[in-house]
C-alpha positions as CSV (number, residue, x, y, z in Angstrom):
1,X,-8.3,21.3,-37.3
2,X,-4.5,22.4,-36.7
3,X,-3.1,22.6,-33.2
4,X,-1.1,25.5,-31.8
5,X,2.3,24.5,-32.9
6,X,0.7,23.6,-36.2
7,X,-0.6,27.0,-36.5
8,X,2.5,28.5,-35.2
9,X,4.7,26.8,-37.6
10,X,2.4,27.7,-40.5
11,X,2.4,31.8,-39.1
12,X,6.1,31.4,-39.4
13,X,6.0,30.1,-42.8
14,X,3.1,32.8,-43.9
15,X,5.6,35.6,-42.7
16,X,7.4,35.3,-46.1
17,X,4.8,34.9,-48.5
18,X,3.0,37.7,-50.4
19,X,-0.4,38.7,-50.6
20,X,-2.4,37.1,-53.7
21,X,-6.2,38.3,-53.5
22,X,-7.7,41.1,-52.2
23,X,-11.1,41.8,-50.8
24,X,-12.8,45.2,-51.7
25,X,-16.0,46.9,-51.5
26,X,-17.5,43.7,-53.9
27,X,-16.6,41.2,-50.5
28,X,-16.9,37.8,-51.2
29,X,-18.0,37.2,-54.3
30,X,-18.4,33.4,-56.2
31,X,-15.6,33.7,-58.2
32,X,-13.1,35.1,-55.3
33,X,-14.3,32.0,-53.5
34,X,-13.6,29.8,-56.4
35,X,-10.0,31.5,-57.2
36,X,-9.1,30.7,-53.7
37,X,-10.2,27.7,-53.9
38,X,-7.9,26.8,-56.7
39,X,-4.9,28.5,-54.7
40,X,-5.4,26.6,-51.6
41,X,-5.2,23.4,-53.5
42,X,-2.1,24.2,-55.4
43,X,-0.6,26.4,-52.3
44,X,-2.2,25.1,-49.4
45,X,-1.2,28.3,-47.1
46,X,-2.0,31.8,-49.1
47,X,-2.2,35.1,-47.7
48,X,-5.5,37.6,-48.6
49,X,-5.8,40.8,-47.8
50,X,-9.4,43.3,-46.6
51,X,-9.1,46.8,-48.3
52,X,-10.3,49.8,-46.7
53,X,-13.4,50.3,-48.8
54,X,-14.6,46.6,-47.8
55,X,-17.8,46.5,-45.5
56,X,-15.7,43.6,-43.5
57,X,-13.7,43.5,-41.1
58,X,-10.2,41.4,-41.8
59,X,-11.8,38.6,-38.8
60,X,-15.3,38.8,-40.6
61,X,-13.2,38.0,-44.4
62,X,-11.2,35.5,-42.8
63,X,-14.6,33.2,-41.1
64,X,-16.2,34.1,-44.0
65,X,-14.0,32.7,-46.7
66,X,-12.9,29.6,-44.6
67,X,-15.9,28.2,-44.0
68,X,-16.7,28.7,-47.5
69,X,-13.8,27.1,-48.5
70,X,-13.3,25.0,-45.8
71,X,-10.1,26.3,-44.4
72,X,-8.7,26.8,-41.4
73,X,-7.9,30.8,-40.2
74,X,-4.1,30.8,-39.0
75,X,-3.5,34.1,-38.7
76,X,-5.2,37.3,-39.0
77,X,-3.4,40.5,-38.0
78,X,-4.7,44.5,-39.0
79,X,-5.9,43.8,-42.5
80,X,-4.3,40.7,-43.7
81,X,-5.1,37.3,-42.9
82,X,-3.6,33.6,-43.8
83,X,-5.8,31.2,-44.6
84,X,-4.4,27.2,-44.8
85,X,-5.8,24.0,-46.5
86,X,-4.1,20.5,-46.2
87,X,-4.3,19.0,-50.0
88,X,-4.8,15.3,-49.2
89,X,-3.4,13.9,-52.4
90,X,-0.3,16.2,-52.9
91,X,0.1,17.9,-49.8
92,X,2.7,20.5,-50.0
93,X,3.3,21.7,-46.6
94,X,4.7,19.2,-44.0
95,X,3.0,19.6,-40.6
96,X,5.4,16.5,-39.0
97,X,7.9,19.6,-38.8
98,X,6.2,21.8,-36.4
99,X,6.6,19.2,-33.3
């Protein structure tokens, strides 16, 4: 669980980053889950985005994919949402700064 400033800090970070998956009128598929997955790990904050032909909402995506993932929602605004993963063994994003 991240706190306020935490998330905050990481909404300010996510501002600059692009969007890397997409979520269509397929949803959440097994292999989405597994690609993000991968990301998180190697990224540990990514950005997704909920097209317009998708049965979910961007809110409904985001819950959905982290607790699949087990990831934390920071952010989800009109369609795009951020999603962020600590990597315990090489963590890439320092959290110490946002105090």
């Amino acid at each position: 669980m991240i706190t306020s400033k935490q998330r905050a800090y990481l909404r300010g970070i996510a501002s600059g980053y692009e969007t890397i998956f997409q979520i269509g009128k397929g949803g959440i598929s097994e292999n989405l889950i597994q690609q993000v997955d991968d990301a998180l790990r190697k990224r540990e904050l990514i950005k997704l985005r909920v097209l317009d032909n998708s049965m979910l909402t961007a809110r409904e995506a985001a819950d959905q994919m982290a607790e699949a993932v087990k990831a934390d929602v920071v952010q989800v605004i009109g369609s795009r949402f951020v999603l962020f993963k600590r990597n315990p063994q090489e963590p890439v994003i320092d959290l110490k700064a946002a105090k």
